[in-house]
C-alpha positions as CSV (number, residue, x, y, z in Angstrom):
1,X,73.1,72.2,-71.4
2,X,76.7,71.5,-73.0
3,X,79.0,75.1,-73.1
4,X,79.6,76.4,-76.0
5,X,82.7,78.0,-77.1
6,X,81.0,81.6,-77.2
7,X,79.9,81.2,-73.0
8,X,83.2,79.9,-72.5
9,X,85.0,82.9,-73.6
10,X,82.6,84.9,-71.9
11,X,83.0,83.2,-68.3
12,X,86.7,83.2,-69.2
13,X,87.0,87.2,-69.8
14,X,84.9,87.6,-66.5
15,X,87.0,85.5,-64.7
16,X,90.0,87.8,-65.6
17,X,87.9,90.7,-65.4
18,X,87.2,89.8,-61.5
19,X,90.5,88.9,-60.6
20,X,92.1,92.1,-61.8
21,X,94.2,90.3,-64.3
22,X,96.0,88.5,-61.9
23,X,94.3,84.8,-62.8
24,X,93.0,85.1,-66.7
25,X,90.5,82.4,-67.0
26,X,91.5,78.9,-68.3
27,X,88.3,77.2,-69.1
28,X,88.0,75.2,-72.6
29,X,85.7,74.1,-74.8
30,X,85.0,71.0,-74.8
31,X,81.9,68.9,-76.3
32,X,81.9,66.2,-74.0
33,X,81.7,68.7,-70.7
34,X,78.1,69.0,-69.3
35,X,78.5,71.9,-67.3
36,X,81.2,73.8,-65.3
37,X,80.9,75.7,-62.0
38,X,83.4,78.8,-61.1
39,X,84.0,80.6,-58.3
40,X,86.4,83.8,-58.6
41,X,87.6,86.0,-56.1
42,X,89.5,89.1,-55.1
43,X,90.4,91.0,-52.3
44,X,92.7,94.0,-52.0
45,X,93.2,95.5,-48.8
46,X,95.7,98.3,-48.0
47,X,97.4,98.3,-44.2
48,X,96.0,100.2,-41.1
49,X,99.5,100.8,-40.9
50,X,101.7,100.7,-43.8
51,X,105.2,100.1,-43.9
52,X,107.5,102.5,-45.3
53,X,108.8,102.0,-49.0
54,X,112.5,103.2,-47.4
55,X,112.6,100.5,-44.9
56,X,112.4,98.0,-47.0
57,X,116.1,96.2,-47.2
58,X,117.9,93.2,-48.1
59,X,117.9,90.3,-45.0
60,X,118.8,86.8,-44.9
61,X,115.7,84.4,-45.0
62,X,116.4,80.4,-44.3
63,X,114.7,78.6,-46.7
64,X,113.3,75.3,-45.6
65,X,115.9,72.9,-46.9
66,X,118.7,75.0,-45.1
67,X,119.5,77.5,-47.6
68,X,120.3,81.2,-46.7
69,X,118.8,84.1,-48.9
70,X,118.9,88.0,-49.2
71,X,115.0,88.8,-49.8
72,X,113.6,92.1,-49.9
73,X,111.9,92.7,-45.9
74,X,109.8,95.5,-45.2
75,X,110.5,96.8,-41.8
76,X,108.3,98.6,-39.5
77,X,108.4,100.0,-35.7
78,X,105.2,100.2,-34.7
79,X,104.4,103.8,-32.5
80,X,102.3,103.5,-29.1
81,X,98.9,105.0,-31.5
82,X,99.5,101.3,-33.6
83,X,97.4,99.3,-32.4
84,X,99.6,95.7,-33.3
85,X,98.5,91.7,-32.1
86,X,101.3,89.9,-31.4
87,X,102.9,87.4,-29.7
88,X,106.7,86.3,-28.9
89,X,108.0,83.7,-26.5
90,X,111.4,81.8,-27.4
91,X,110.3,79.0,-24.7
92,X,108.0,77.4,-26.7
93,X,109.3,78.1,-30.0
94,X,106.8,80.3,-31.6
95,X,105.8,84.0,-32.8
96,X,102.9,85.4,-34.1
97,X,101.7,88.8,-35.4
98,X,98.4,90.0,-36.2
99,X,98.2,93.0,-38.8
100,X,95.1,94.7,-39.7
101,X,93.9,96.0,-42.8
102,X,91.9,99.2,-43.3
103,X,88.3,98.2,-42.4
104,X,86.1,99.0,-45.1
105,X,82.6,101.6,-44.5
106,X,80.4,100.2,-42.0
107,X,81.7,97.3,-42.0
108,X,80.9,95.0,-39.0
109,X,84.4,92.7,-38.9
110,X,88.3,93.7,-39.2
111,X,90.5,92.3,-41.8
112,X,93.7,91.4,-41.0
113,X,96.7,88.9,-41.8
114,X,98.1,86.7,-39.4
115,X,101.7,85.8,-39.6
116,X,103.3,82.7,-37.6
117,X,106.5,80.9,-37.8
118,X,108.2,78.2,-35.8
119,X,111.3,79.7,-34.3
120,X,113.1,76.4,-33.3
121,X,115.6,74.4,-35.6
122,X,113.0,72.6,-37.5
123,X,112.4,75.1,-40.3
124,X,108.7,73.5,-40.5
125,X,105.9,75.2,-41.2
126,X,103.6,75.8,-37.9
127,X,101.3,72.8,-37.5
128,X,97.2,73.4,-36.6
129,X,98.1,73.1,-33.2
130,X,100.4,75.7,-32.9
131,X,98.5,77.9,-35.0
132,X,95.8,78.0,-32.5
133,X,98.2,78.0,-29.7
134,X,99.5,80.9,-31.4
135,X,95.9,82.9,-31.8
136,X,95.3,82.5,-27.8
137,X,98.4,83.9,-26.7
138,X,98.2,87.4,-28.9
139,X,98.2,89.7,-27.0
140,X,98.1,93.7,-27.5
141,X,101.4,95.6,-27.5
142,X,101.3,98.1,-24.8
143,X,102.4,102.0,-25.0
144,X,105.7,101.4,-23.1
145,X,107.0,99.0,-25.4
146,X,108.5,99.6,-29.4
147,X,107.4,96.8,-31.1
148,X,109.3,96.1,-34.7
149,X,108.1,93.6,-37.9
150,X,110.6,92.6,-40.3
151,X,107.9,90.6,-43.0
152,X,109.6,90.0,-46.6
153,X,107.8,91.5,-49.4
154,X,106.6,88.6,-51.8
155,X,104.2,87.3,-54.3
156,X,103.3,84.0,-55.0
157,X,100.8,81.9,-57.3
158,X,100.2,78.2,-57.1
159,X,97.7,76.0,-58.5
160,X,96.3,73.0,-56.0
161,X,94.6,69.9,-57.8
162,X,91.3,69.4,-55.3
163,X,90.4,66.4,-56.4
164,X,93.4,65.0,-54.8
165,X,93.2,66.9,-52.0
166,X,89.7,66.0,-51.2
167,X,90.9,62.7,-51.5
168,X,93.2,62.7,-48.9
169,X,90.6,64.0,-46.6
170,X,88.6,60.7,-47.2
171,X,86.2,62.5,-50.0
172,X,87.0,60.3,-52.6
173,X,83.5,58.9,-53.5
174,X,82.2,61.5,-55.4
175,X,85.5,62.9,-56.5
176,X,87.2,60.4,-57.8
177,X,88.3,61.4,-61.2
178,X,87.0,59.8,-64.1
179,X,84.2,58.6,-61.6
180,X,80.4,58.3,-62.4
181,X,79.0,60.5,-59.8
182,X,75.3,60.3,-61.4
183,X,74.1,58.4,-64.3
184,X,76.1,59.7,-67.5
185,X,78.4,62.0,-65.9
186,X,81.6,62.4,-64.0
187,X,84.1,65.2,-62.8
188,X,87.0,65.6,-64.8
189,X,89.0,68.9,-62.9
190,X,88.6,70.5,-60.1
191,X,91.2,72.9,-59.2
192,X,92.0,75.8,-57.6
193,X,94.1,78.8,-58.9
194,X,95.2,81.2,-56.3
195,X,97.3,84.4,-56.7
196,X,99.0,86.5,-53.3
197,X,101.4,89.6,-53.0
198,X,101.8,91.2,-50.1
199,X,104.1,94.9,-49.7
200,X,104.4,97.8,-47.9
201,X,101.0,99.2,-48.9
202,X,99.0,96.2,-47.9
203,X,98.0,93.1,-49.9
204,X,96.3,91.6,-52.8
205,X,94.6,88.1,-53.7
206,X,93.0,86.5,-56.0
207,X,91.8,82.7,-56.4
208,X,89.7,80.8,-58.8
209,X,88.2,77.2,-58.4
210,X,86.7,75.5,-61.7
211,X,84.7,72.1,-61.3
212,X,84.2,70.4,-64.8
213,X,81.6,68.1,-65.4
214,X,81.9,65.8,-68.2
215,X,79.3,63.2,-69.9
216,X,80.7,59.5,-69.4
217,X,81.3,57.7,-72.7
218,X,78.2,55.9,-73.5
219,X,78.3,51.9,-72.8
220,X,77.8,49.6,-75.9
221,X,74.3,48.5,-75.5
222,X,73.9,44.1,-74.6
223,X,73.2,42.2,-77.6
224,X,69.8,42.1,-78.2
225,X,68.3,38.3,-78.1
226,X,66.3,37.7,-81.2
227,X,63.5,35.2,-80.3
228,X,61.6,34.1,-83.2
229,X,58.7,31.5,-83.1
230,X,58.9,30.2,-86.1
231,X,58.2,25.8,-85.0
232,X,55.4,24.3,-82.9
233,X,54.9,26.4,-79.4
234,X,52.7,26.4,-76.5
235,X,50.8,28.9,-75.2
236,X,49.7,29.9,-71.5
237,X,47.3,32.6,-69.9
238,X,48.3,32.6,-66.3
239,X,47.4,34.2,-63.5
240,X,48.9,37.2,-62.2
241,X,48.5,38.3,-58.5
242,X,48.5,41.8,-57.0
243,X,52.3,42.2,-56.1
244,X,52.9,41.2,-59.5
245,X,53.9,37.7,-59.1
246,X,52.7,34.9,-61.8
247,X,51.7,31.6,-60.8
248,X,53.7,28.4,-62.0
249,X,51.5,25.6,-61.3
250,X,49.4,24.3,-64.4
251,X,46.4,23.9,-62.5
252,X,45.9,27.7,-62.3
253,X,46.7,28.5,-66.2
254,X,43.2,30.4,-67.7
255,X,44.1,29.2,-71.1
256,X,46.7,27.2,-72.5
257,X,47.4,25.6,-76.2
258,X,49.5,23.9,-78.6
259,X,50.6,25.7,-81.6
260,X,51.8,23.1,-84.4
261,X,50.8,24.8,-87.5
262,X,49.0,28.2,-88.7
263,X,47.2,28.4,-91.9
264,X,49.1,30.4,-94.4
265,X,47.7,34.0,-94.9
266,X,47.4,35.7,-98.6
């Protein structure tokens, strides 16, 4: 059924109205579009252990081409009741921490964000690898030792085109723009919207994927072959079998005939 411009300002305010205001719903009208699929969600999660709004200071931060920065880091030392994940070891050029949120009533699985960062001289972002490597080797901090997180305070939104990123995992078949994926129809957008902050009180997230469907402009139809038998014909009855097939020798024609003239009709 095509959208009309009232659901599309509907799905549009609901969008928003999930998200918290923090992604307002972009779909448009369009007549072409057969139907459009959107998926919106939102988390916010406060800290088991917050960070204190008066440790937050101004530290350098290395950006990845080089540059040095004074961004605002929350800083926290985490007391022997904290229970922290972390790990730390300058030999293979990695750290990780583990930071849980509050777990919500009854619920059967613990939030929590996990931070890691290369520590050598590459400035690149952790590969897969290392991420897992990272994951085995937490480990909980013990009672003895005062463990401290310096994590800036930041907020970021982005918006990632997944039909070229679905491409570049090999899925380009079906998502392909501007592709017929079934008969009439192909995807025009499908994108992903995505919303983070995260500060000393814990952290908030939003992201919205929209997948567009659009009706393929109709083919010209072949010329159509006008046959008219309007001179002397011939005529055959022939003999069809059960697959369908016809038979092309003269001997097995029913009826055949000559047309060379009809009588004129009043």
């Amino acid at each position: 059924v095509p959208l009309t411009p009232v659901a599309v300002d509907a799905e549009n305010r609901r969008i928003t109205q999930v998200t918290n205001g923090t992604i307002p719903g972009s779909l448009k009208y369009e007549a072409r579009t057969l139907l459009a699929i959107a998926d919106a969600q939102y988390l916010k999660a406060r800290w088991a252990f917050p960070f204190d709004r008066e440790d937050t200071q101004f530290a350098p931060f290395t950006t990845a081409s080089g540059q040095m920065r004074q961004v605002n880091t929350m800083q926290k030392r985490f007391s022997r009741d904290e229970k922290l994940d972390f790990m730390c070891y300058p030999g293979i050029g990695l750290q990780a921490v583990r930071l849980p949120y509050v777990p919500a009533v009854n619920a059967s699985q613990q939030l929590s964000m996990l931070v890691v960062m290369k520590t050598d001289a590459s400035l690149r972002q952790p590969g897969e690898a290392e991420v897992r490597h990272a994951i085995r080797l937490l480990q909980p901090h013990l009672p003895s030792e005062a463990t401290e997180v310096f994590l800036p305070r930041f907020r970021i939104k982005g918006e990632t085109d997944l039909l070229r990123a679905f491409q570049n995992l090999g899925i380009s078949e079906a998502l392909a723009p501007d592709q017929e994926i079934v008969s009439g129809a192909k995807v025009s957008r499908f994108t992903q919207e995505s919303w983070l902050q995260v500060n000393e009180v814990g952290t908030e997230a939003a992201a919205v994927s929209l997948l567009e469907v659009d009706e393929c402009a109709y083919s010209y139809p072949p010329p159509t072959r006008c046959l008219k038998f309007d001179r002397p014909f011939s005529v055959f009855v022939c003999v069809g079998d059960k697959a369908g097939g016809h038979t092309t020798s003269p001997e097995d024609f029913l009826f055949s005939a000559h047309v060379n003239m009809l009588p004129a009709w009043s």
